[in-house]
Structure formats: structure tokens, C-alpha cells
N, C-alpha and C positions, 0 to 999 in steps of 0.2 A: 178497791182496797184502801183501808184508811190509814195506813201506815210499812213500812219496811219490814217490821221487825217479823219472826217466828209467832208470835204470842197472840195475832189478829188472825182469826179464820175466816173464810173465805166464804161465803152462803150459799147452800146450792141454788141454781135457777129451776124454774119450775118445768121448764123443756131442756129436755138433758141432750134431745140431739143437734138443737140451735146451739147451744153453750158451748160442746163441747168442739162442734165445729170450727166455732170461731176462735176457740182457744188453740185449737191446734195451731189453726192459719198463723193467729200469732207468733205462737211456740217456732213453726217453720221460718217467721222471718229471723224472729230473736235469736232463738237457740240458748238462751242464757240460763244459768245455774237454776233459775226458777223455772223453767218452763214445765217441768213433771211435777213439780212438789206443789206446787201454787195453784193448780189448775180446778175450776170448780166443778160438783155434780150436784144431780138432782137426789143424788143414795146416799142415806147417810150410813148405811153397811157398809160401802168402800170407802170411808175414813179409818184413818191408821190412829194413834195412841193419840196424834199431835190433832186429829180432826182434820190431815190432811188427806186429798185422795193418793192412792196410789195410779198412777195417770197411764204407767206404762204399760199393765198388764189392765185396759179399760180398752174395749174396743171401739174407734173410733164411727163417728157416722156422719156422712159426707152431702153437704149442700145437693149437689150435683147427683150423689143419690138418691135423693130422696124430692124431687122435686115439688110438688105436692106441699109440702110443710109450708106454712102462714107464717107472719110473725104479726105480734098484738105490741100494742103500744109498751107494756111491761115489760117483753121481752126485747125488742130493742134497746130499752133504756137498759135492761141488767145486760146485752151483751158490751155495749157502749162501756159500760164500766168496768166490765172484766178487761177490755181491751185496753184501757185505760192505765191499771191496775200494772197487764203482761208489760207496758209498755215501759212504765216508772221501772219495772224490774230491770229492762234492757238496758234505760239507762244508767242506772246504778254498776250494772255487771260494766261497763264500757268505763265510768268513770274509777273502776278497783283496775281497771287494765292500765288505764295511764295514770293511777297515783304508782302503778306496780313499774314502768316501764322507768317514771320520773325515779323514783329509788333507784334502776340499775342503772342509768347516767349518772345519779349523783354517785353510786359507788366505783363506778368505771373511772369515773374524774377523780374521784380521791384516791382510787390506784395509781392513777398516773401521776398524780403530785407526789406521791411516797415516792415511786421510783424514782420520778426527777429528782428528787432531795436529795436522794441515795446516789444520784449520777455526781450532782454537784459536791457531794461529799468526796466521793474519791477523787475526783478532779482537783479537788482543791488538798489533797491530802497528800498525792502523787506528788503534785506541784511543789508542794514544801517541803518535801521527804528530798529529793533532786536540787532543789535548791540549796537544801540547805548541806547533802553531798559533797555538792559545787564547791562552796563555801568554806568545807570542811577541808578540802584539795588544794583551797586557796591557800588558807591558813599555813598549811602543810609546807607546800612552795616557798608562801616567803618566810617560815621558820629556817628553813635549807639554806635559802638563800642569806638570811642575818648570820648565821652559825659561819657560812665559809667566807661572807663577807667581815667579820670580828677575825677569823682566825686570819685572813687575810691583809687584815688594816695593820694588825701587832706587828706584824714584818714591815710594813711599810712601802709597799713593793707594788701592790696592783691594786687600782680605782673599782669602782663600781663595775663599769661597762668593759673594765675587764673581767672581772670575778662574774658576768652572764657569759661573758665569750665563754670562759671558760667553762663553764656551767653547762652550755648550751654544745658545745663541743663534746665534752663528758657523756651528754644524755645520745648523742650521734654515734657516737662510738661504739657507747652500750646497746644499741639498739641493732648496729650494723652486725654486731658480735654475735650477736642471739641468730640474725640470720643464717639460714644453712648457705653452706659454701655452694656456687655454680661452678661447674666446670666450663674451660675456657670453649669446649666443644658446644656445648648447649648454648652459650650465648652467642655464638657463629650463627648458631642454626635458627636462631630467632630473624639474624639480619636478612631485612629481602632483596638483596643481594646472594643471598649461599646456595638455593639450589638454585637458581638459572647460573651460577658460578662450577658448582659440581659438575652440573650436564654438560656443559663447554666441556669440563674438564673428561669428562667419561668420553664424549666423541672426541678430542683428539686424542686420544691416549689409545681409542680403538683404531683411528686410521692409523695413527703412527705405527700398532703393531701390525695390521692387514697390509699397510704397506711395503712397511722393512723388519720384517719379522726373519727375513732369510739371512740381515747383516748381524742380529741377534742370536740367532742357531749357528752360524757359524762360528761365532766366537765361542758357542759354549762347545758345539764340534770339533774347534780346535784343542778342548783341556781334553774332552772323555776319549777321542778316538784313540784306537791302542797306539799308532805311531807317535800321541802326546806324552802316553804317559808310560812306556816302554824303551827301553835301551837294546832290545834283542831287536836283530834284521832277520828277514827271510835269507836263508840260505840257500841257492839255487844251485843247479847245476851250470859252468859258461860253454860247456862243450857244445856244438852245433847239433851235435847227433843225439842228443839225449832224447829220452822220449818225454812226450807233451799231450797234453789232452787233445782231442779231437776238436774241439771249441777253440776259439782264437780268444786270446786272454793277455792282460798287461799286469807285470808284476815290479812294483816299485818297493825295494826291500826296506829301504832308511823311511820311511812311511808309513809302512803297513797295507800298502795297497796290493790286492790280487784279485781282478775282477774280470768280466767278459768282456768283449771286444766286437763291436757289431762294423761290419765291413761292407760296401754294397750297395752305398745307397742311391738311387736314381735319380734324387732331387734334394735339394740343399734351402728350400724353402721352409722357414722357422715351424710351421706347424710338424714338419713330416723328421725334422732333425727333435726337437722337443720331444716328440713320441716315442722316437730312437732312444734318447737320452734317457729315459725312463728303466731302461734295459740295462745300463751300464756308458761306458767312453763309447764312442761310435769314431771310426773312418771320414774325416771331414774332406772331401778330395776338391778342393778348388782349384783356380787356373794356376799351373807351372808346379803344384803342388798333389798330385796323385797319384804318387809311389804306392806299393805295398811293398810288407817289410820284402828286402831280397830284392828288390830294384835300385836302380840307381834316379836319384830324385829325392823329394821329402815327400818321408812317412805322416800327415796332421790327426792326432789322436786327441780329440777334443774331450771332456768334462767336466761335469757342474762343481765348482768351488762352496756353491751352499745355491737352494733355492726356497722359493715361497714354502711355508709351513705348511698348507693345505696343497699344494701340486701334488697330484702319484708318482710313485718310484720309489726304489730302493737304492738308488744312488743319487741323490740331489747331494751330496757334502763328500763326494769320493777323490775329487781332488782340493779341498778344502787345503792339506798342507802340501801343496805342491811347492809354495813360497820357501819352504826350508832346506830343498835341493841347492845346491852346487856344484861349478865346476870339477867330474871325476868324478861324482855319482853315477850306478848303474841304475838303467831297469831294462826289464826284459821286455818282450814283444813275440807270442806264439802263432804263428800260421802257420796253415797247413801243416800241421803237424811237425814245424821246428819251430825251433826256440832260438831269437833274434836277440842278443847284445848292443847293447846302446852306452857311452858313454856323454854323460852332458860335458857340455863346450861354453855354453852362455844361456845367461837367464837376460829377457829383454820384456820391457810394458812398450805396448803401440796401443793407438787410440785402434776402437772396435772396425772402423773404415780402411785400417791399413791391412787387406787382404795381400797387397805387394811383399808384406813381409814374408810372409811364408813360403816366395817363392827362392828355394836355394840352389838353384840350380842342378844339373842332372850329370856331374859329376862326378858323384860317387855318392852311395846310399844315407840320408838322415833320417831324422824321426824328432819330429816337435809336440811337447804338450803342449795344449791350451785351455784355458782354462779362466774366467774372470777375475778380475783384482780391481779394487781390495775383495777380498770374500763377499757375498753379499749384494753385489752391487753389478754393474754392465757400465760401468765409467769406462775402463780399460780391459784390455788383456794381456794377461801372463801368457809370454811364452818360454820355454826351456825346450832346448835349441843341444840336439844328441849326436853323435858321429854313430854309427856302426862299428864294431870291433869284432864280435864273432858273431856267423861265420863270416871267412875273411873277404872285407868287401871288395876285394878285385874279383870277384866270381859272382859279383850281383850281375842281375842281367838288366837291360836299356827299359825303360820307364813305356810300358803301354801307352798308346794312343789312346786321348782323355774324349769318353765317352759322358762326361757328365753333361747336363743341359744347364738352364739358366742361372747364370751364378749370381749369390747373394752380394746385397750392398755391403752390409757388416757381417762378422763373423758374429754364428749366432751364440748368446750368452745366458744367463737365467732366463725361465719361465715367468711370465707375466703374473704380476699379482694378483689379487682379488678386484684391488679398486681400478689396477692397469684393465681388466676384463672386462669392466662394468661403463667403465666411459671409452674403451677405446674406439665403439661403435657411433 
């Protein structure tokens, strides 16, 4: 081929399946834009307008086909040149690929210097726009500051570094003002001190009521029961013969008290008196002390003053106002089917050990409450200390031989609390 351009045609060789063989081979290393259009024949029918072959619809014919085929000194040289020829093509097509490739680096690179340009542009645009903000807040400032310092020089009264105090004070104020108010709760609840301070405070405020919750009911027992807030007494009958329930029962009228009466008991041990107690006043018969009513001796009619809020029963608060009795008070006392008069004599506090007191000898017939004091509590016992008046007690009969067994250390008083329960073990 004697040059690049379209306009130089290509001359057929005189063996078209040497030629075209080795053009292929070419073609297959190349592959390049020329490899169909550039290719020679021995036909000048298979030229197109240009006098080029058409390569692709030419069937090819292959070395190795065709073994047999010679080549002459002419044909060597025309295929040497053809190959010559493919080859200039190949490299032409390679050096349009890297003048093509050098273009998109150099436009990739001038991309990238636009954008930088563009970066340092607003970088540099930000920077002055802020600065000069700055500047504008400066200004602002010390015009504020000249204006209250002039109005301030005329009086004659405050220097510079007063007129910033004050300034600077102004701006604290205004600033604190705009804040929303805390409440003094919320800012408790920040300190880490306030709930390990709550919790404390939530446990003792529960023992304190699991413990003495019974000296709390009492008091509020002492306003609601009807003996508080009533002025009417029971009216009873004093005759001895009257008729009386079948049930033995104690009726204190200035009080309001009219309840059962459990008599009987065979043991005087806290669990078995406590369980009693649940029932109503029970018969407490200890040594020198284990009259029934109609004997001669003392009657001890014991009952709870107030107990734990969680204990069973319907009388835990039944002698709750026993304390308001006096010398020349009645109450009654029903066995067997009579009805016993009692007038009190003395109200007396012994410590819970002094069992001695209730002994009044066998004289002539008594009857003692008892009962804890203060309400609530097992410090002491109240006792209130009765004579018999009807029926008349020369006709009581002599005090039974005391069948009770083991008698207790103290007289027993409230039921055990919660927390008394749980460690007493």
C-alpha cells in the first residue's frame, strides 16, 4: 500500500487463495477499522464503487486447506506487501486510540481544575461573607457601647469598666429572663443524691407503718368509734334476774362497748390467748386471779386497746377507750345466763410483768379490765379495778380450785407485727 488515504486502491494478486489467506491472518491479529475494506482480490467483480473488495461476504480459503498450493517468487513478494500494507493500517488505528485517550485526560483534567476553581471560589466567598458578619456585630457592639458610655460620662457618675459591668450584667439578666422557669422539684431530681434519698425515705416510712401502724389506728379509733362521738349510754337493765343472752357478753355503756366474752381457756400461752382474742375479750384466769363472775375473787377480762393493721379479728380496737372510765362507772358482765354489776373503784398502769397485781384477793367478788396503754403499744397495762354491786355479793360462792396450767411471764398484750413476725425467728 503506498499510502493511508481512501483514494490508493489496492491491486489484486494473481493467486487469490494465497492473498487472501494471508490477509485474513493479518485481519485476525489486527482487527483494525481496515481489516475488510482494505483487503485484496484477484476479482475485479468483487469491487465496490471505491474499487474496494467487499471482504466479508468473500469466502475465505485456508493455508491448511489446501495443502498442495506453491508459492513463486511474485507471489511471496505481493503477499509481503500486503502484509506490510495490514500492518501500517494496525498501526495507525492504535495511534487514533491514544491521540483519543490523550484528549479524555486532557478533558478529565480541565474538569477538574473548573471544579477546584469553583471550590476555591466559595471558600473564599463564605470566608468574607462571615467575616465580614463578624465585623458588622463588632461595629454594632461598640456603637452600644459609645452611646451608654456618652450617656453615661454627662452625669459624671460611672467610668468605662463600670458602664461594661453594667452592660455585661444587663446582657445576664436578659438572657436568664428569656429562660423558662425550673421548678424547685425538677432541679432536686437532677441532684445524685434525690433517689437513693427517696428510697431511704420510702423504707422507713414503710417500717415505720408495718411496725406501729396499730398506735396510728388507734388514735384514729379513738375519734370514729361511737363511744367518741356520742353522748347516749346503753341502757341496761341492774336487776340480777333479768333475762340475758345465752352467750356470755361484757357491756360497758359510757363506751359503747357490747361484745362477746370467751371463758375457758386451758392455756395462757400468747399464741392460744391471741387466737382467743380475735373473737372478742376472753377470761384471762391467772394465779390468785380465776374467779367467774358470781364468785368470790377477781373476775380478769382482758382486751385489745388497738392491734396491728394486718392481724385477724373483729375486735383488735374494742377496748381502745377503756382509758376514759372512772371511779363509779358501771359495766356489766353476762354468765350463764345472768347479768353481773360492776362498779369501778381504781383505774391503775403496772408494767406487763406485774401479774401480782391482779391478785385481789378472795374476799368478796371483783372484775378487772385490762387492757394495753398507751393504745398501740405493750409498754404497760391498764387495769380498771370493779367491785360487784348486783346481784348482792354476799351470795357469791368461794372461788374454784384453779385448774389452769403453765402461767405466763407477762400479761399478754397486742399481736405481733409484721416486722415483730419476720425476725422474731
Amino acid at each position: 500500500m503506498n499510502g493511508a488515504g481512501r483514494d490508493n486502491k489496492i491491486q489484486p494478486l494473481s493467486n487469490v487463495g494465497v492473498g487472501r489467506h494471508y490477509i485474513d491472518e493479518a485481519s485476525r491479529v489486527d482487527r483494525g477499522p481496515y481489516s475488510q475494506r482494505h483487503a485484496p482480490t484477484s476479482d475485479s467483480d468483487d469491487l465496490d464503487s471505491d474499487g474496494i473488495v467487499d471482504w466479508s461476504e468473500k469466502p475465505r480459503t485456508s493455508i491448511e486447506a489446501n495443502p498442495t498450493i506453491s508459492f513463486t517468487s511474485g507471489q511471496q513478494q505481493a503477499a509481503s506487501s500486503t502484509a506490510t500494507q495490514t500492518a501500517n493500517h494496525g498501526s495507525i488505528a492504535h495511534q487514533i486510540i491514544a491521540q483519543s485517550q490523550a484528549e479524555d485526560k486532557k478533558k478529565e483534567e480541565a474538569l477538574r481544575k473548573y471544579h477546584s476553581a469553583w471550590q476555591k471560589y466559595y471558600d473564599e466567598y463564605y470566608r468574607n461573607y462571615y467575616i465580614a458578619a463578624l465585623e458588622e456585630q463588632k461595629s454594632k457592639f461598640k456603637e452600644q457601647q459609645a452611646s451608654v458610655v456618652d450617656s453615661r460620662e454627662t452625669d459624671g457618675n460611672l467610668s468605662q469598666d463600670d458602664v461594661q459591668t453594667q452592660l455585661k450584667e444587663r446582657i445576664t439578666e436578659t438572657a436568664k429572663s428569656d429562660e423558662p422557669k425550673e421548678s424547685p422539684w425538677r432541679r432536686w431530681r437532677r441532684k445524685p443524691w434525690f433517689m437513693p434519698a427517696i428510697s431511704a425515705i420510702v423504707v422507713v416510712i414503710a417500717f415505720l407503718f408495718l411496725q406501729y401502724n396499730s398506735v396510728v389506728a388507734s388514735w384514729v379509733m379513738g375519734f370514729i368509734t361511737p363511744g367518741a362521738s356520742s353522748t347516749q349510754t346503753i341502757i341496761v337493765g341492774t336487776n340480777g334476774n333479768s333475762p340475758v343472752s345465752d352467750s356470755p357478753r361484757i357491756i360497758i355503756p359510757k363506751i359503747n362497748v357490747n361484745a362477746p366474752v370467751t371463758y375457758g381457756l386451758t392455756s395462757l400461752d400468747e399464741d392460744t390467748v391471741q387466737k382467743a382474742l380475735q373473737n372478742g375479750p376472753v377470761n384471762y384466769p391467772v394465779s390468785g386471779a380465776t374467779a367467774t363472775p358470781g364468785q368470790k375473787g377477781n373476775t380478769v377480762i382482758l382486751g385489745h386497746s388497738s392491734a396491728d393493721a394486718f392481724a385477724p379479728g373483729d375486735y383488735k380496737f374494742i377496748f381502745v377507750q377503756l382509758n376514759r372510765l372512772g371511779s363509779g362507772d358501771l359495766f356489766y358482765l353476762d354468765y350463764a345466763r345472768k347479768r353481773y354489776t360492776y362498779r369501778v373503784t381504781e383505774l391503775k398502769v403496772i408494767e406487763p410483768n406485774n401479774l401480782a397485781a391482779l391478785n385481789l384477793g378472795a374476799d368478796k367478788p371483783y372484775a378487772t379490765l385490762v387492757t394495753c396503754d398507751p393504745p398501740g403499744t405493750v409498754a404497760h397495762r391498764l387495769l380498771v379495778i370493779a367491785d360487784q354491786v348486783s346481784p348482792n355479793p354476799t351470795t357469791a360462792t368461794t372461788e374454784a380450785a384453779s385448774t389452769s396450767t403453765a402461767q405466763p411471764t407477762n400479761i399478754s398484750g397486742k399481736p405481733k407485727t409484721l416486722i415483730e413476725k419476720l425476725f422474731s425467728h
